[in-house]
C-alpha positions as CSV (number, residue, x, y, z in Angstrom):
1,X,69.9,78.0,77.1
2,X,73.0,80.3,77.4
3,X,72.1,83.7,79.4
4,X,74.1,86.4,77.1
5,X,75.6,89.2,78.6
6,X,74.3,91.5,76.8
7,X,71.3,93.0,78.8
8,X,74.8,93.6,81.1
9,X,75.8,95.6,78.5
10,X,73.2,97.7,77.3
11,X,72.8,98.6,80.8
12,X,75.9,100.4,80.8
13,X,75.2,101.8,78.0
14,X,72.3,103.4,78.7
15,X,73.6,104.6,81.4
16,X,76.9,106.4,80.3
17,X,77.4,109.9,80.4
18,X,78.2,110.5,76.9
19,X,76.1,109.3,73.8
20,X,77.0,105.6,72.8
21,X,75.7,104.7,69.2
22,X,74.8,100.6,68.9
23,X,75.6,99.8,65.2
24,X,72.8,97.3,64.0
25,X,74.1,93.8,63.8
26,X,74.2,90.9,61.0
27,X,73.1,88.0,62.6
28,X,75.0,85.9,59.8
29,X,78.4,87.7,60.6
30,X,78.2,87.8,64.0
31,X,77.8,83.8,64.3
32,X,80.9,83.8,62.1
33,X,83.0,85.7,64.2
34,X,81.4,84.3,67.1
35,X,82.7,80.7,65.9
36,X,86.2,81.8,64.7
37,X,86.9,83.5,68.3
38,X,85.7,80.7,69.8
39,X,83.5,82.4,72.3
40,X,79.9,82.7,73.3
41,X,77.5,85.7,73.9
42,X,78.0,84.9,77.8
43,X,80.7,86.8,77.8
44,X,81.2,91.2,77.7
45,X,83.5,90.4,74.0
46,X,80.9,87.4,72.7
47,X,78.1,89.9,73.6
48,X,79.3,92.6,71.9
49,X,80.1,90.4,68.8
50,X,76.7,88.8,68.8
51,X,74.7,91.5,69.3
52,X,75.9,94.9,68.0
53,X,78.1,95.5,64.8
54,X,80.1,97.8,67.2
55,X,79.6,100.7,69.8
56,X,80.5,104.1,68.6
57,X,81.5,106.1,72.2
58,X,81.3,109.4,72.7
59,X,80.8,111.4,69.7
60,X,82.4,108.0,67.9
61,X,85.7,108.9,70.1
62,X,86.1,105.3,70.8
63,X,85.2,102.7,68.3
64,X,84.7,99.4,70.0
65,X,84.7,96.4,67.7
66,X,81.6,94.0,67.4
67,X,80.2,91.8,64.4
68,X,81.5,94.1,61.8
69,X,79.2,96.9,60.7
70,X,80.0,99.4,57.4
71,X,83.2,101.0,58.0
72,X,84.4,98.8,60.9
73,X,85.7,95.8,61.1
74,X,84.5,92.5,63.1
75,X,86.4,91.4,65.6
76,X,88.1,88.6,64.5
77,X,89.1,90.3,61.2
78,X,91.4,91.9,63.5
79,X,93.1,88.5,65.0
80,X,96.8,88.9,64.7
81,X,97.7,84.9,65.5
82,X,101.4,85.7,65.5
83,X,101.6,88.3,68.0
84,X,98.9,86.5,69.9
85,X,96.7,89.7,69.6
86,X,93.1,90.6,69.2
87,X,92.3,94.3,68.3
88,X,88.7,95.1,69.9
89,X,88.3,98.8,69.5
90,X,90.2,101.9,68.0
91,X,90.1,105.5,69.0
92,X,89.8,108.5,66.5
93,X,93.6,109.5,66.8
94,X,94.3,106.0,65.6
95,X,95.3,104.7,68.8
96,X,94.1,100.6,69.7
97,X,93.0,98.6,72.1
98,X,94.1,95.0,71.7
99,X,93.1,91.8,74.4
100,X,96.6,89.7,74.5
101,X,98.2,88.2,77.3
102,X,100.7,89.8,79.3
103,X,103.1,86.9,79.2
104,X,102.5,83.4,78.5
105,X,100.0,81.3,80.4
106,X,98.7,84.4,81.6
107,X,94.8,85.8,81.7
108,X,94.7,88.6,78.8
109,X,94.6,92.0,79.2
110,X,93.5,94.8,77.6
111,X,96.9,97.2,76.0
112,X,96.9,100.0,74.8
113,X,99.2,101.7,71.7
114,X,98.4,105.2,71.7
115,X,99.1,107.7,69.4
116,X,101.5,110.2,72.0
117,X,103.4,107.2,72.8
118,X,103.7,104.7,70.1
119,X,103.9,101.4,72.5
120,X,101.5,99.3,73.8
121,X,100.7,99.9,77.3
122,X,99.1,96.7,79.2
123,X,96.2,98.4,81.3
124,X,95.6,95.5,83.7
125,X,91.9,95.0,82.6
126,X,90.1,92.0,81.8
127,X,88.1,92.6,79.0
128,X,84.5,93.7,80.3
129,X,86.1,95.8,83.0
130,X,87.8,98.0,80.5
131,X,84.7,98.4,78.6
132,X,82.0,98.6,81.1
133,X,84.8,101.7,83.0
134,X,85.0,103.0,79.3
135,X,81.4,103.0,78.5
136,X,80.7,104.6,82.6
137,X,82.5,107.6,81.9
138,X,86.5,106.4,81.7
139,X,86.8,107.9,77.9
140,X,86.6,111.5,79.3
141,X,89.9,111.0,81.8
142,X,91.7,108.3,79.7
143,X,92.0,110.7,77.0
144,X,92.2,113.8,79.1
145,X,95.8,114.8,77.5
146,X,94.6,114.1,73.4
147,X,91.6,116.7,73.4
148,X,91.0,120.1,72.2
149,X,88.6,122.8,72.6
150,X,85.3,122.0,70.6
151,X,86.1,118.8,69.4
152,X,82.9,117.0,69.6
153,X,81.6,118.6,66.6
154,X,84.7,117.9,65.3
155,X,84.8,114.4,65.5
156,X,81.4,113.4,65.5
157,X,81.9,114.6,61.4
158,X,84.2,111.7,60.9
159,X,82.7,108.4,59.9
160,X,83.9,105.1,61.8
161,X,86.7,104.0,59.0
162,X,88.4,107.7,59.2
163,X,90.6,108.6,61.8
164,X,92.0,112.6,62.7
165,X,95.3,112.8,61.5
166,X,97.6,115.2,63.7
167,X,100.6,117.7,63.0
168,X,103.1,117.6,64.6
169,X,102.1,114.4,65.8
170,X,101.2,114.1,69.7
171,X,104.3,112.1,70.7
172,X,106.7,115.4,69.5
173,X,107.4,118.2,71.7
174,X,105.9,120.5,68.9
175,X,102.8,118.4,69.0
176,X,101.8,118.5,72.7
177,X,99.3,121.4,72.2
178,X,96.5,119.8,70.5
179,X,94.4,122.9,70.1
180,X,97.5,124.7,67.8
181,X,98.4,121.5,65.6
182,X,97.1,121.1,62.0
183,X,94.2,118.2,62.2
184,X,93.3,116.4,59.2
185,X,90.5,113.1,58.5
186,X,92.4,110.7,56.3
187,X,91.0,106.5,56.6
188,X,92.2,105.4,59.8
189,X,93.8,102.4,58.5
190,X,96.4,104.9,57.2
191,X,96.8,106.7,60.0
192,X,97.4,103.2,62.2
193,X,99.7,102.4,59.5
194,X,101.5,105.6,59.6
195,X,102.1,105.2,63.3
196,X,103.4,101.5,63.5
197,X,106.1,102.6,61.0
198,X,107.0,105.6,63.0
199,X,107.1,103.2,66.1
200,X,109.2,100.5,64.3
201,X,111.7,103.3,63.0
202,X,112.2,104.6,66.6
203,X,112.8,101.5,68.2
204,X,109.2,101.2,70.2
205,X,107.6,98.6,68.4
């Protein structure tokens, strides 16, 4: 019998310092997904696929991606075969974490495409190191620069599929003061949309 990773997990989560929401799981959809990456509940990813429709971090912050749960997607929904990249979580501000290789023939990485930069940024983290630093506490300095006053209430009213829209955007001069900018909850697929194009129009993407 396979030993899954999860008790792992949960551990961590139990432990973080912020609240971390475990979305209930479909067994049926999980296995699906489970199947289609190819990977097995031994693993951090396969553990969080098979036994969680997602973790919601830190007020819902961070949305890391599981079996699929209302409002979020599973994780191999969010295959991208062509670019060789797997999406496994989203943050509020529409920003993504994505598990690719850094070149080929290398071990994947966790990058990041973040809202006040519009590129993707490889982290240097294997998987279930940059979960279990983001579920210990990592959230609060990782997003040190993208935060305003009061704004767990804030986003703790937007559901999982929504996203905060910001004006001026964070990757403007204008827009580097979070606490002065217009903020808005529009469905976060638009707002990732809305930042690829901007990316691909400046040359980043």
């Amino acid at each position: 019998m396979e030993q899954s990773a999860w008790p792992a997990v949960s551990a961590v989560v139990a432990a973080a310092p912020y609240p971390v929401e475990v979305l209930p799981v479909d067994p049926e959809r999980a296995a699906t997904c489970l199947t289609a990456l190819g990977i097995t509940n031994r693993s951090w990813l396969g553990a969080v696929v098979g036994d969680s429709g997602g973790l919601l971090v830190d007020h819902g912050w961070l949305r890391v991606l599981g079996g699929g749960h209302d409002g979020l997607p599973d994780v191999a929904a969010m295959l991208d075969p062509e670019a060789g990249r797997l999406v496994v979580a989203f943050d509020v501000l529409g920003g993504q974490f994505a598990w690719l290789p850094a070149q080929p023939g290398a071990a994947p990485t966790v990058h990041y495409f973040g809202p006040d930069h519009l590129a993707w940024q490889d982290l240097e983290l294997g998987y279930g190191v940059w979960l279990e630093a983001m579920l210990a506490g990592g959230v609060t300095s990782f997003y040190e620069d993208l935060r305003w006053p009061g704004w767990e209430t804030e986003v703790a009213g937007v559901a999982p599929d929504e996203g905060i829209s910001l004006w001026p955007p964070p990757w403007t001069r204008e827009g580097n003061d979070l606490s002065a900018v217009s903020r808005k909850a529009i469905p976060l697929v638009e707002l990732i949309s809305a930042q690829q194009d901007v990316a691909r129009q400046l040359g980043f993407h």
